[in-house]
C-alpha positions, -999 to +999 in steps of 0.1 A: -240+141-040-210+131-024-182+133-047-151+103-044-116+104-053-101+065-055-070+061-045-063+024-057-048+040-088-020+049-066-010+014-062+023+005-088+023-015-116+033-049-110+048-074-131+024-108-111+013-130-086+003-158-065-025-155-036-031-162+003-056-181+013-074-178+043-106-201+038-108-232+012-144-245+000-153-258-035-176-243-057-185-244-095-164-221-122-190-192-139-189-217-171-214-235-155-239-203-154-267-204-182-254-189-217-266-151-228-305-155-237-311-190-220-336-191-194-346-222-172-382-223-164-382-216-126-368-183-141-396-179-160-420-187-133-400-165-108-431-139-093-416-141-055-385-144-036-390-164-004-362-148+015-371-112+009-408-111+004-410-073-002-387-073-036-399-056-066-370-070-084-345-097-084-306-106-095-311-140-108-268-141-114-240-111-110-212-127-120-173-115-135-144-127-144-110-106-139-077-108-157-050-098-174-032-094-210+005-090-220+003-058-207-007-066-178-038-043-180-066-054-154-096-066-177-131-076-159-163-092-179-191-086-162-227-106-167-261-092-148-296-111-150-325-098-134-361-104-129-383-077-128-416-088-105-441-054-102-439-026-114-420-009-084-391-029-105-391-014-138-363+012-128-339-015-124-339-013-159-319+018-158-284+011-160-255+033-145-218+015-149-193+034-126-156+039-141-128+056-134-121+080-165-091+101-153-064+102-177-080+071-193-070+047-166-105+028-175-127+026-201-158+006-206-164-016-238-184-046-251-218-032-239-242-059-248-280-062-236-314-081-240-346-080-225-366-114-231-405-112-224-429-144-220-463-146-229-481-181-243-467-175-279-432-181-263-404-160-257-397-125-271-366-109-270-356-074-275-311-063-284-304-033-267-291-007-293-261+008-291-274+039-303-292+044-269-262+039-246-243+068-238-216+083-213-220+107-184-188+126-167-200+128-131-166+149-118-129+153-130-128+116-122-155+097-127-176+091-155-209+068-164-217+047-191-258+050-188-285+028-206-321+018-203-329-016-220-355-017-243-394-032-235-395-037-200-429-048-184-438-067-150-425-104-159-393-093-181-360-109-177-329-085-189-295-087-190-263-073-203-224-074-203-196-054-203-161-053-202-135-030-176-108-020-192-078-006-168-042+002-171-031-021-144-041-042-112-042-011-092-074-008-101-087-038-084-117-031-064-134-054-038-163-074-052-198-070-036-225-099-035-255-081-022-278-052-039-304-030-028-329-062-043-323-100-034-292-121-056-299-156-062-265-161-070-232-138-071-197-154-085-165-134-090-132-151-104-103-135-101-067-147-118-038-124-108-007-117-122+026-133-121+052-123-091+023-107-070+006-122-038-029-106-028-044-108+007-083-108+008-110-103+034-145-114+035-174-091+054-203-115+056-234-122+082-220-152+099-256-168+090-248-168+047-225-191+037-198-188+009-178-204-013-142-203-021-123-220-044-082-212-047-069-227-080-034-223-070-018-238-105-034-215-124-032-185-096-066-177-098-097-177-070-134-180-070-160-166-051-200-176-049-226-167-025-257-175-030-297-163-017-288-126+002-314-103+009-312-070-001-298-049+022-319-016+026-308+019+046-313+010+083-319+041+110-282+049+123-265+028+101-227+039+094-229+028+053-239+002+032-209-001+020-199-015+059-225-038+059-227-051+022-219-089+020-182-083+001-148-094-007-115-068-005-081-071-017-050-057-011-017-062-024+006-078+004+038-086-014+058-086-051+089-102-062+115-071-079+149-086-088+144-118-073+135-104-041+104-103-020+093-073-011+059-075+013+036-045+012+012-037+048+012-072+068+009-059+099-004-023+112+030-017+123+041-020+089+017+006+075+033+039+086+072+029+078+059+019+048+035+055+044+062+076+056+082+059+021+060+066-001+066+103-024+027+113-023+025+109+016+055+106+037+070+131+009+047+158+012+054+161+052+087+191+061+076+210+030+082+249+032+049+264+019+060+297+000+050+332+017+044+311+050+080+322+073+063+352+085+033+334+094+056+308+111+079+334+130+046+353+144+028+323+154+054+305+172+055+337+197+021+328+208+016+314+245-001+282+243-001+252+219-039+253+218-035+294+208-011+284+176-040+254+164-064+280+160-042+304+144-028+280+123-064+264+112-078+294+105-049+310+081-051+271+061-091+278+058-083+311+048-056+305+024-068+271+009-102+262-003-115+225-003-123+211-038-150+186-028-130+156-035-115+133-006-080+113-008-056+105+020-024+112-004-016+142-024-011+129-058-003+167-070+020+178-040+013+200-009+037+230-024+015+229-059-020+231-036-013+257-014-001+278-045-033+272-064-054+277-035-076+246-041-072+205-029-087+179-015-094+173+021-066+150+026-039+175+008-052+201+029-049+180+061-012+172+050-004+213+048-018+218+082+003+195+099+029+207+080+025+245+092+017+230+129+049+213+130+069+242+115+050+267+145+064+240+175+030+221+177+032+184+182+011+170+150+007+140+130-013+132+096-039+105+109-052+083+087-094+085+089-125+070+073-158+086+075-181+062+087-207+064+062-186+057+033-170+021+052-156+015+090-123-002+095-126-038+102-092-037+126-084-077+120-066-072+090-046-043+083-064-030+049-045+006+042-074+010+014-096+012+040-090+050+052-096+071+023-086+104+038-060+120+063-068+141+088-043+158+114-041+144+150-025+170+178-013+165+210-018+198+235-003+191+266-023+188+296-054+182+277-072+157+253-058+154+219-077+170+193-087+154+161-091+183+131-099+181+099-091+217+086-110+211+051-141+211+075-155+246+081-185+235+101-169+216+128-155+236+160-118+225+160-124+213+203-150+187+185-145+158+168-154+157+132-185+135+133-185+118+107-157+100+125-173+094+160-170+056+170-146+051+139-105+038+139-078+061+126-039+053+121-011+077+134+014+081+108+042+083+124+077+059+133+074+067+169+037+073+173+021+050+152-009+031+153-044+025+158-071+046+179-103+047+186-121+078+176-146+090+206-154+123+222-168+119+250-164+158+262-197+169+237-232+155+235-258+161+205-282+179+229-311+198+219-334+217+246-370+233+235-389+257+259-427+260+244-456+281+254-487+287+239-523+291+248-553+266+232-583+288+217-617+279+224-622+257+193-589+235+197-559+254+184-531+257+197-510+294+192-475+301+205-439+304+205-410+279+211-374+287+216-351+259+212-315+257+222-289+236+206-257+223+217-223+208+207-230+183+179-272+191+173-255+230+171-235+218+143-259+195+124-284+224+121-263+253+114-248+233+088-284+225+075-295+261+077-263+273+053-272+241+029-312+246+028-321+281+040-351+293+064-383+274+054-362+241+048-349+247+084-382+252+095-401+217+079-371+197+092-369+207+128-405+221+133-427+212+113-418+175+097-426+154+124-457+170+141-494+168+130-510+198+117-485+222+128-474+261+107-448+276+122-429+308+105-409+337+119-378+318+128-348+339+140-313+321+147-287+339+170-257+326+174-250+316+138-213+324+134-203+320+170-191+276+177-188+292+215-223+293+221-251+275+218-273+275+184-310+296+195-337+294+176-371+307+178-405+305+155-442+313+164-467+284+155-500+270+149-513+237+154-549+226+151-551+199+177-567+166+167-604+164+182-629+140+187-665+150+197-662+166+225-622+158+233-590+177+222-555+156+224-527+173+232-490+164+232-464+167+251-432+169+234-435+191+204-403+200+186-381+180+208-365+160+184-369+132+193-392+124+162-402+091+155-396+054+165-364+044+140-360+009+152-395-011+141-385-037+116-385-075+132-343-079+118-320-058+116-286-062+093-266-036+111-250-025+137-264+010+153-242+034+155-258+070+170-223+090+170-223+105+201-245+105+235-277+131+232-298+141+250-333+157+244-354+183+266-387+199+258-409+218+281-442+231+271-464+255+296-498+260+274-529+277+289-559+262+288-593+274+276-623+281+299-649+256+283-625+227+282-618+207+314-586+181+317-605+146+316-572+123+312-531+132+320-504+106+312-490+095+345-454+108+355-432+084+346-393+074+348-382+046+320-345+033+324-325+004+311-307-014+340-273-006+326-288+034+329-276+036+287-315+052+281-333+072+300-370+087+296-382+107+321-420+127+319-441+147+339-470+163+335-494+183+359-517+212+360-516+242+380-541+271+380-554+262+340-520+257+331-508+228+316-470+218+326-451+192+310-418+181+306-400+152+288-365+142+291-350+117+269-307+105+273-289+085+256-254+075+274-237+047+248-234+058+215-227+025+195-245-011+199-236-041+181-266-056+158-267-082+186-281-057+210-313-047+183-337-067+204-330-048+230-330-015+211-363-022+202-383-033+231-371-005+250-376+019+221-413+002+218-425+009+253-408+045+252-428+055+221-457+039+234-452+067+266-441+093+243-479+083+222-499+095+253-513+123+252-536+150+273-572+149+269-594+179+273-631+178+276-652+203+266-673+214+293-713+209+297 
């Protein structure tokens, strides 16, 4: 599981606050929502959602209310109601509430549940006991307050409150509409406090409407949207968390001594403002103890790109990564690199440090990794990075992008889980945004197969596969994770009918400079029918399976980089079969040349020859273009489907 380290807390306390608006609407106050345990018949009667047919469950109201007491603490009630519909729904009745448990800085209290069942005596309800709710630390930061309400069947309505507790508006989190399972309705008031203005952002489909209501005299805000679908994993989508119908805040100015004093209003504002701040801009110029002859010996070295790799490799070696991710270093640089452990972000921060001390040009880069949120560039949302990496200029060549907690990544690559992402320079000179793209490295994968088909329709042989730049990285980094005969169901066995394959042997492991070789014997028995054996023509490619068949799509499709797949298969045939069918040699090819298929297939002397080519040039399509995607991914499937067809001889 991925482990998070938020850095909202970092945020000061503030004394309050007034708002800006961006977009005014009306919309009812959460008063108006049905009390605890009332139910209104179409509730009842509830066995469908028209919108999103396929729900096992649904949110009837999430709703919250935030504010604060004379300390100024940040206090949220929240109030969930949801419908269970079939049985595929009853573990929505298991309850996980997230917190933030360092140092106390939330705490959780007021849990409060029912489930109500109806049957043709009326109504029967059943209190969740407190007895049966307890609390889970997940890591050093986080901890769960976990609970499964009581007498949950097909037809059950439940629903339960708590309170947030935190010890000040620095906690203040964006608020999400949408779930894995369709909301009817989703309302969120927020009052702020005193002396304070707050800037917020709304990430909506343009085709759901919302409402917003600014109650300026009482410096509060309201948000409702009603009727979203539940948003499920899409192939190549960057996170739910992108795509999640949501409102963000940030804090964009607070009155001290009579004084305004705005916070990030403009990019440009964000690294003067950075550069300020003790935990970031303070932990840059820092001499790292037992480092000068380090320094001294590196800064003989020839070449800029010869002192990176020195540099990167005596940081691995020196300072281990803890797991968690921040872009600040709450703890100081000086104190990590003496205890030998830190998050990504604190070790990015000692790495420039070190490259900067040794003559190389290097900046802390602000990043996000694209499956935990892109950055929306209109509005210039710090909270929106959550890590620093360091960006390096090498003169006479592309800049390189390295994140040094990162032990998988070749430092000439850029990280991937940043490909087709935004990060900020942090620097007064420097500054700014950037598009994150390499277009130097391809995932590329290459599979040469032969094998000979036995007299009764089995195909035996061996297939050596070759992987390149980021495919190299993905599957070495799975082989370390998962070991041999994990590596082997994933890339060779997974996706293909009827197919053993063993003896694998990797060369090339340890070496980023070459490409990642792999090599496994196999056995597949070939489907049959009567007196025909199919046979296919791009086994272990890759390629794998259609991803884009649902009729909408939510997200955008991001694939990381260009790839391109190869497979070649020379298989001999058996005597008593003859070839009664081959798939014609074909070249498939979007008029902007972004995909390419290309196959042949012929037969010399009993031996079958195929080849398969598939290319990728683009590596990121807007939603808009998911048509598109999909008839062209339709048709190539529908190629890729086609198979040989032997016939056994007379």
């Amino acid at each position: 599981m991925e482990k998070k380290f938020p850095t909202k807390i970092a945020m000061p306390l503030l004394a309050l606050a007034s708002l800006l608006f961006y977009t005014t609407t009306f919309a009812q106050s959460l008063d108006d929502f049905p009390a605890f345990g009332i139910y209104s018949q179409d509730d009842i009667n509830l066995k469908k959602v028209d919108f999103d047919k396929q729900a096992n469950a649904v949110v009837l109201f999430d709703i919250a209310r935030s504010y604060y007491d004379d300390e100024y603490h940040l206090i949220t009630d929240h109030r969930t109601r949801i419908k269970i519909l079939n049985t595929k729904g009853l573990d929505q009745a298991d309850i996980a509430i997230d917190f933030y448990s360092k140092d106390d800085f939330e705490y959780i209290a007021n849990i409060n549940g029912t489930t109500t069942n109806f049957d043709a005596s009326g109504e029967h309800s059943t209190k969740l006991s407190s007895k049966t709710v307890f609390t889970k630390q997940i890591n050093a930061y986080r901890s769960q307050r976990r609970f499964s309400m009581p007498d949950v069947k097909v037809g059950s309505i439940i629903e339960y409150s708590y309170t947030s507790n935190m010890k000040h508006y620095g906690g203040l989190d964006e608020w999400v509409f949408q779930k894995e399972i369709p909301v009817l309705k989703s309302a969120y008031d927020l009052t702020l406090m005193p002396n304070t203005e707050f800037a917020y952002k709304v990430l909506k489909s343009k085709n759901l409407p919302i409402k917003i209501d600014p109650r300026k005299n009482s410096g509060s805000i309201y948000f409702e949207m009603d009727n979203i679908a539940g948003l499920h994993d899409e192939p190549y989508m960057d996170s739910r968390k992108n795509n999640l119908q949501q409102v963000t805040f940030q804090l964009a100015a607070y009155t001290q001594f009579d004084s305004k004093i705005n916070t990030f209003t403009k990019w440009e504002d964000v690294a003067p403002e950075l550069l300020k701040q003790p935990e970031f801009g303070g932990q840059l110029n820092k001499n790292l103890s037992n480092t000068d002859e380090f320094i001294a010996k590196t800064k003989t070295l020839s070449s800029a790109l010869e002192k990176v790799k020195a540099t990167y490799a005596f940081v691995q070696k020196r300072v281990g990564w803890d797991g968690y991710t921040t872009k600040y270093s709450i703890d100081g640089v000086k104190k990590v690199w003496d205890k030998g452990t830190g998050k990504n972000g604190e070790i990015n921060l000692i790495f420039v440090n070190l490259l900067q001390s040794v003559g190389v040009t290097a900046y802390p880069m602000l990043a996000a990794d694209r499956w935990r949120g892109k950055v929306d560039i209109s509005y210039p949302f710090v909270d929106q990075f959550h890590n620093t990496v360091a960006y390096i200029e090498i003169p006479h060549s592309t800049a390189l992008v390295i994140d040094a907690a990162d032990k998988e990544t070749p430092i000439n690559m850029m990280p991937y889980s940043l490909l087709n992402t935004y990060g900020y320079i942090v620097d007064k000179k420097k500054k700014g945004l950037i598009l994150l793209e390499d277009k130097n490295h391809y995932l590329k994968n290459m599979v040469t197969l032969s094998g000979e088909i036995s007299a009764d329709g089995v195909l035996l042989g061996s297939a050596q596969t070759f992987s390149y730049d980021y495919e190299r990285a993905e599957r070495k980094n799975f082989y370390n994770k998962n070991g041999k005969q994990k590596f082997i169901s994933e890339y060779f066995t997974a996706d293909y009918a009827n197919v053993h394959a063993d003896s694998l042997e990797i060369d090339n492991l340890n070496d980023d400079t070459l490409n990642l070789e792999q090599r496994v014997n196999f056995k597949q028995t070939l489907n049959t029918s009567g007196e025909y054996v199919f046979v296919d023509c791009h086994l272990f490619s890759g390629i794998g399976k259609n991803p884009f068949t649902d009729d909408v799509r939510f997200s955008d499709v991001n694939f990381g980089s260009a790839r391109v797949y190869l497979a070649n298969q020379i298989i001999n045939l058996p005597a008593n079969y003859s070839v009664d069918a081959l798939p014609k040699n074909i070249r498939l090819i979007t008029p902007d040349t972004a995909f390419t298929l290309i196959r042949k297939v012929e037969v010399q002397e009993n031996q079958l020859l195929t080849q398969v080519k598939f290319e990728i040039r683009n590596s990121y399509y807007s939603v808009e273009d998911y048509s598109m995607l999909k008839e062209f991914f339709k048709k190539m499937y529908d190629i890729l489907d086609e198979q040989v067809v032997l016939k056994k001889k007379n």
